[in-house]
N, CA, C and O atoms as CSV, one atom per row, in Angstrom:
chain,resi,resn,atom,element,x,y,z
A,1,UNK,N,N,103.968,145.371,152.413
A,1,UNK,CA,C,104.644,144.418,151.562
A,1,UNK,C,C,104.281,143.004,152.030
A,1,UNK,O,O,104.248,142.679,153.216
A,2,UNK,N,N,104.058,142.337,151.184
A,2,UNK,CA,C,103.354,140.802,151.383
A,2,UNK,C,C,104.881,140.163,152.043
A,2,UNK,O,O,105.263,139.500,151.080
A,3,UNK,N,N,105.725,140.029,152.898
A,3,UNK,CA,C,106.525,139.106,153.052
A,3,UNK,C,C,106.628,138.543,154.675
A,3,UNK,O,O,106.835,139.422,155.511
A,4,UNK,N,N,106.535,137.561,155.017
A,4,UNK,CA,C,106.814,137.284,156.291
A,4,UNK,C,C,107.742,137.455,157.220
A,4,UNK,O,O,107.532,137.279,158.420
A,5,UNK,N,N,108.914,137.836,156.686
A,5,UNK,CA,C,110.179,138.088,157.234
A,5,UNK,C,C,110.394,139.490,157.445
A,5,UNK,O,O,109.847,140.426,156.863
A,6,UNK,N,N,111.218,139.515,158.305
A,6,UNK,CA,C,111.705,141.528,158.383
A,6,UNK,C,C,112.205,141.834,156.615
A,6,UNK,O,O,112.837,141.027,155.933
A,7,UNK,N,N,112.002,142.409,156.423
A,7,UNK,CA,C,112.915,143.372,155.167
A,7,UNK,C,C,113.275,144.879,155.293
A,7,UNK,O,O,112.842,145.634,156.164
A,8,UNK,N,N,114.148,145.209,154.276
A,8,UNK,CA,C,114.312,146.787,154.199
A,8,UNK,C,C,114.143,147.472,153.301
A,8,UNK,O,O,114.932,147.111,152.428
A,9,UNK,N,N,113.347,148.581,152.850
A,9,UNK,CA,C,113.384,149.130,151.551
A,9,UNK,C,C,114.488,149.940,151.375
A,9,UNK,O,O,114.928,150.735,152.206
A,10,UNK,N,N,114.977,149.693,150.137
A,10,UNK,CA,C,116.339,150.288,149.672
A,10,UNK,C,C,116.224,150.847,148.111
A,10,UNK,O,O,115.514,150.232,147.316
A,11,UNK,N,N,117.013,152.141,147.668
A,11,UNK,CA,C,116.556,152.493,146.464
A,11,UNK,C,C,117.859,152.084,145.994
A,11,UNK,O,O,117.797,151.930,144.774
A,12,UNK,N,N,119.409,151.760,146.601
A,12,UNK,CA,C,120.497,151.134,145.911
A,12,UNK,C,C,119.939,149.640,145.484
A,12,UNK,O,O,119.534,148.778,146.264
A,13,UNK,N,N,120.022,149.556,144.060
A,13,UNK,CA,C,119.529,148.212,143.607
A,13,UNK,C,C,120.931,147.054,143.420
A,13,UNK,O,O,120.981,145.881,143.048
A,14,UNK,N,N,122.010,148.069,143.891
A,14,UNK,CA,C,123.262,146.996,143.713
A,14,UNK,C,C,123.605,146.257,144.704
A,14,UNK,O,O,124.033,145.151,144.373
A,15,UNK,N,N,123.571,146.465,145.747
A,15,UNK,CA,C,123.301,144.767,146.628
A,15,UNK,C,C,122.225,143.987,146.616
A,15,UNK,O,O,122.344,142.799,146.914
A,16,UNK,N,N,120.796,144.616,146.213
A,16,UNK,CA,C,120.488,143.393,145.760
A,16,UNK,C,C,120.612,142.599,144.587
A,16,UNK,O,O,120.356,141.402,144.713
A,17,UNK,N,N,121.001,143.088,143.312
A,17,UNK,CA,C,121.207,142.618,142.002
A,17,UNK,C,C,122.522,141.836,142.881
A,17,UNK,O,O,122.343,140.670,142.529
A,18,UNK,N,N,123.797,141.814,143.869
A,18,UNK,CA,C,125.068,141.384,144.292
A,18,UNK,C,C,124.445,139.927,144.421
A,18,UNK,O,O,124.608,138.926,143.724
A,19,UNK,N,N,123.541,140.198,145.750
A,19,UNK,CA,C,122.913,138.899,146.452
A,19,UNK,C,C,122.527,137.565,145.325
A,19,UNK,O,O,123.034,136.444,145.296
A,20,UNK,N,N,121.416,138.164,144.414
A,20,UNK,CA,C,120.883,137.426,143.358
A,20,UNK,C,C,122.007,136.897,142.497
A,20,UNK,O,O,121.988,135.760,142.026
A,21,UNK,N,N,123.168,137.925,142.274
A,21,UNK,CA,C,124.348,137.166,140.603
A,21,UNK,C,C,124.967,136.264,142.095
A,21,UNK,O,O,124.971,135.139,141.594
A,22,UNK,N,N,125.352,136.096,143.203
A,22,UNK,CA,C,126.041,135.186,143.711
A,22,UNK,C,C,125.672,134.170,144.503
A,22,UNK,O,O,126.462,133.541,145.208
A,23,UNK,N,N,124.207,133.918,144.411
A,23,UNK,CA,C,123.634,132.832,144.604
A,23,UNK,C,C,123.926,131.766,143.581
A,23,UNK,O,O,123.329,131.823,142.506
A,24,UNK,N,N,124.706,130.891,143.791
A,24,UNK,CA,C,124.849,129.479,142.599
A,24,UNK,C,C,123.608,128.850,142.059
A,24,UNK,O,O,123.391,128.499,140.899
A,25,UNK,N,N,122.745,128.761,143.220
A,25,UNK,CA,C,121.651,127.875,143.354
A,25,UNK,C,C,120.543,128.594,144.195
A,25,UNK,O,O,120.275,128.418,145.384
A,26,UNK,N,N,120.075,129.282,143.466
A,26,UNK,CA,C,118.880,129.751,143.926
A,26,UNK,C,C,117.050,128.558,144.745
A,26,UNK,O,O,116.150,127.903,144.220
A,27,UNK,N,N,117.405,128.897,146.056
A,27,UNK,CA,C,116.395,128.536,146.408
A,27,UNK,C,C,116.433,126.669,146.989
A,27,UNK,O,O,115.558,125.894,147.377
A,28,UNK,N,N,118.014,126.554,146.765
A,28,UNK,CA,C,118.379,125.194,147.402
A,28,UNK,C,C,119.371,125.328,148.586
A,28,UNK,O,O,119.924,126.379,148.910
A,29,UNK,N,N,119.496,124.329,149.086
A,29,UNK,CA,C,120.490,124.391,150.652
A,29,UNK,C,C,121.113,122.801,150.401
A,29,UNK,O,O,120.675,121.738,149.962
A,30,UNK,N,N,122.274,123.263,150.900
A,30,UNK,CA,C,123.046,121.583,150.827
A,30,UNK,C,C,122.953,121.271,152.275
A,30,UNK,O,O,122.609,121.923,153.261
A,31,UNK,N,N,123.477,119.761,152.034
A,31,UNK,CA,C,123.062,118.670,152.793
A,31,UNK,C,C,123.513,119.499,154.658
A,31,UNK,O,O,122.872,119.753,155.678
A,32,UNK,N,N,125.012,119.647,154.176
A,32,UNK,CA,C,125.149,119.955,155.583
A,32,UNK,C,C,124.244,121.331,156.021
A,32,UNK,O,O,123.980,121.296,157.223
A,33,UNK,N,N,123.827,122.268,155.481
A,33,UNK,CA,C,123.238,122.993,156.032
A,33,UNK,C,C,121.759,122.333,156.658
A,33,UNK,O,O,120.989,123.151,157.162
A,34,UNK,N,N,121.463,121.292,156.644
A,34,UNK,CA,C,120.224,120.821,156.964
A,34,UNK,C,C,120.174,120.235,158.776
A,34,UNK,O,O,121.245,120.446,159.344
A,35,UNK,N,N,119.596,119.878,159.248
A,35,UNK,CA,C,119.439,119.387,160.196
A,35,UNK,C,C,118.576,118.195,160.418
A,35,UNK,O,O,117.523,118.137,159.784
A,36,UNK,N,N,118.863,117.329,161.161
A,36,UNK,CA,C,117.963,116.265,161.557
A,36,UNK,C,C,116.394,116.360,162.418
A,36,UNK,O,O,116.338,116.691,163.603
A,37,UNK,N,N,115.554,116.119,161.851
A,37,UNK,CA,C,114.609,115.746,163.002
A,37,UNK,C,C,114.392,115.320,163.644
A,37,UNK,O,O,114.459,114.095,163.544
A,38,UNK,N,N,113.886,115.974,165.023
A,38,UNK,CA,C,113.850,115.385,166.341
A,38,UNK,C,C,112.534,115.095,166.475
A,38,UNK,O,O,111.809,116.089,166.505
A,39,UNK,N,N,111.776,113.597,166.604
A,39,UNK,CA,C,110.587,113.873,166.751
A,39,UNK,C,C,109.985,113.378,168.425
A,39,UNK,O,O,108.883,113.181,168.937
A,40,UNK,N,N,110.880,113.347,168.698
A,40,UNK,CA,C,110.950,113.247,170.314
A,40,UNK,C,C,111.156,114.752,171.772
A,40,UNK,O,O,111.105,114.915,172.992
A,41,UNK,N,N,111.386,115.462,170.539
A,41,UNK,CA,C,111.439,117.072,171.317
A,41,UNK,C,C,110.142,117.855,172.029
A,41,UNK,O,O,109.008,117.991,171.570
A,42,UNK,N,N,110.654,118.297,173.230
A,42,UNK,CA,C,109.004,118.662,173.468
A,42,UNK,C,C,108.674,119.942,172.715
A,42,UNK,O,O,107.624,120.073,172.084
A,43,UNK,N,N,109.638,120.908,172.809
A,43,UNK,CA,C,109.084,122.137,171.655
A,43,UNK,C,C,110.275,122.051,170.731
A,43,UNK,O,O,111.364,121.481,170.658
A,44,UNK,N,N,109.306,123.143,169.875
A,44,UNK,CA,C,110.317,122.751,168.185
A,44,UNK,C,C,111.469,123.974,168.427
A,44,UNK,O,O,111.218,125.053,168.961
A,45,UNK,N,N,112.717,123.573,167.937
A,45,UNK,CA,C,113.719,124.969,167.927
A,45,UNK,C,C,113.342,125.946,167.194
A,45,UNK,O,O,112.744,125.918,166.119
A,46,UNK,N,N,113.866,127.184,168.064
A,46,UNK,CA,C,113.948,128.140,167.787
A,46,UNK,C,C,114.706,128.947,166.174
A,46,UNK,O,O,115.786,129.508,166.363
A,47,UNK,N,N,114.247,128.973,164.983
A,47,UNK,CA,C,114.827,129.293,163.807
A,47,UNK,C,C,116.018,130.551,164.088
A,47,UNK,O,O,115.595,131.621,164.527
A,48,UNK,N,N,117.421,130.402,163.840
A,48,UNK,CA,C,117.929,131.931,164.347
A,48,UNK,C,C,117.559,133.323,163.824
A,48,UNK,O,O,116.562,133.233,163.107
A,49,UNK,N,N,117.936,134.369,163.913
A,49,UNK,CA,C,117.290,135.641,163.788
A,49,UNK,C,C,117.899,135.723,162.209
A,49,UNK,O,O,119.113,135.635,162.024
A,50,UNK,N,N,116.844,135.917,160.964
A,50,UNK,CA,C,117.227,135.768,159.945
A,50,UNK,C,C,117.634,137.422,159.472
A,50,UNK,O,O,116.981,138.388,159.868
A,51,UNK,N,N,118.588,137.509,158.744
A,51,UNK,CA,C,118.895,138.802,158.282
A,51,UNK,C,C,117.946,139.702,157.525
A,51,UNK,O,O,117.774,139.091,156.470
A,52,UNK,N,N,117.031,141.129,157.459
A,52,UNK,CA,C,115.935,141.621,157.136
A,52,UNK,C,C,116.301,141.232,155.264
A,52,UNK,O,O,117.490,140.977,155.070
A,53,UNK,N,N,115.506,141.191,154.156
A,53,UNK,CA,C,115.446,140.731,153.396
A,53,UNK,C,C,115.523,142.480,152.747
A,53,UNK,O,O,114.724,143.361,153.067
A,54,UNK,N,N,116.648,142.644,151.821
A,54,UNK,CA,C,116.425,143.878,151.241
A,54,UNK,C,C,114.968,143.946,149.938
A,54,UNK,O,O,114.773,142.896,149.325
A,55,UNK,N,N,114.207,144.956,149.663
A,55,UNK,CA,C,113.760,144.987,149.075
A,55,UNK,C,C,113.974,146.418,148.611
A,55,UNK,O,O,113.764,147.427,149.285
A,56,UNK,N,N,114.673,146.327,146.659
A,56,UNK,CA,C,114.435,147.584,146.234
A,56,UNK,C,C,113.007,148.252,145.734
A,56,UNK,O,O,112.111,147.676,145.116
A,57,UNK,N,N,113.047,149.688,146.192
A,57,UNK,CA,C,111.845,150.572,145.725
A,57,UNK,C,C,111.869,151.457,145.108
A,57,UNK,O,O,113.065,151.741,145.155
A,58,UNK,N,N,111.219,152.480,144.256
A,58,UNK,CA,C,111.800,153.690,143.961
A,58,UNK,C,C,109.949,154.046,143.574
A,58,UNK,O,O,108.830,153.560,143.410
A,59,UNK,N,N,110.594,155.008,143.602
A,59,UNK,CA,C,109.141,156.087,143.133
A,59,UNK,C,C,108.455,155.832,141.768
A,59,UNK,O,O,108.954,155.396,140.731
A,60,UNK,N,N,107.360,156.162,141.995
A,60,UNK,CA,C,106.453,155.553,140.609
A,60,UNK,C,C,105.086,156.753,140.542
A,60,UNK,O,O,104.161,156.950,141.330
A,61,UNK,N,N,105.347,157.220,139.613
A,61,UNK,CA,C,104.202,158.459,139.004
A,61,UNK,C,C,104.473,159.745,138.983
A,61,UNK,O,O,105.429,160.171,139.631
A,62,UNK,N,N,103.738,160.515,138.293
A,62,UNK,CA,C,104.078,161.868,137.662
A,62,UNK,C,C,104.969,162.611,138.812
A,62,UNK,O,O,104.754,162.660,140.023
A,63,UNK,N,N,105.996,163.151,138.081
A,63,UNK,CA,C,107.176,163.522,138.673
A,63,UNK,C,C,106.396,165.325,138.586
A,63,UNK,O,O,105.249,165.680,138.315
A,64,UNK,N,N,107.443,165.991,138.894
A,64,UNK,CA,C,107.275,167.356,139.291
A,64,UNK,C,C,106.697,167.801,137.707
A,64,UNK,O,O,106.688,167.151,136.662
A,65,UNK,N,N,106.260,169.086,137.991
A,65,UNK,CA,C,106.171,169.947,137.051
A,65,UNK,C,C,105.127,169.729,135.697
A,65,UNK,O,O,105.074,170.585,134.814
């Protein structure tokens, strides 16, 4: 799977359809979630451990029989 982050394959598609209807704002972050830059730091911080990204799957092609 093309993604950079951990993910999980899952065939329940209802937490992820949950995640997606209760995002307000897809793909934005408010102010306070942001942080300042330090450009005086000797190394850059550490990002925290992000939660694996569900991804649903299910089977695809001729079934039994």
């Amino acid at each position: 799977m093309p993604f950079n982050n951990p993910y999980v394959i899952t065939d329940d598609l209802g937490p992820v359809v949950g995640e997606f209807l209760t995002d307000s704002e897809p793909g934005a972050m408010s102010w306070p979630d942001l942080e300042t830059a330090n450009d005086d730091a000797e190394e850059p911080p550490t990002a925290p451990e992000a939660a694996p990204l569900r991804v649903w799957a299910t089977h695809v092609g001729a079934g039994p029989g």
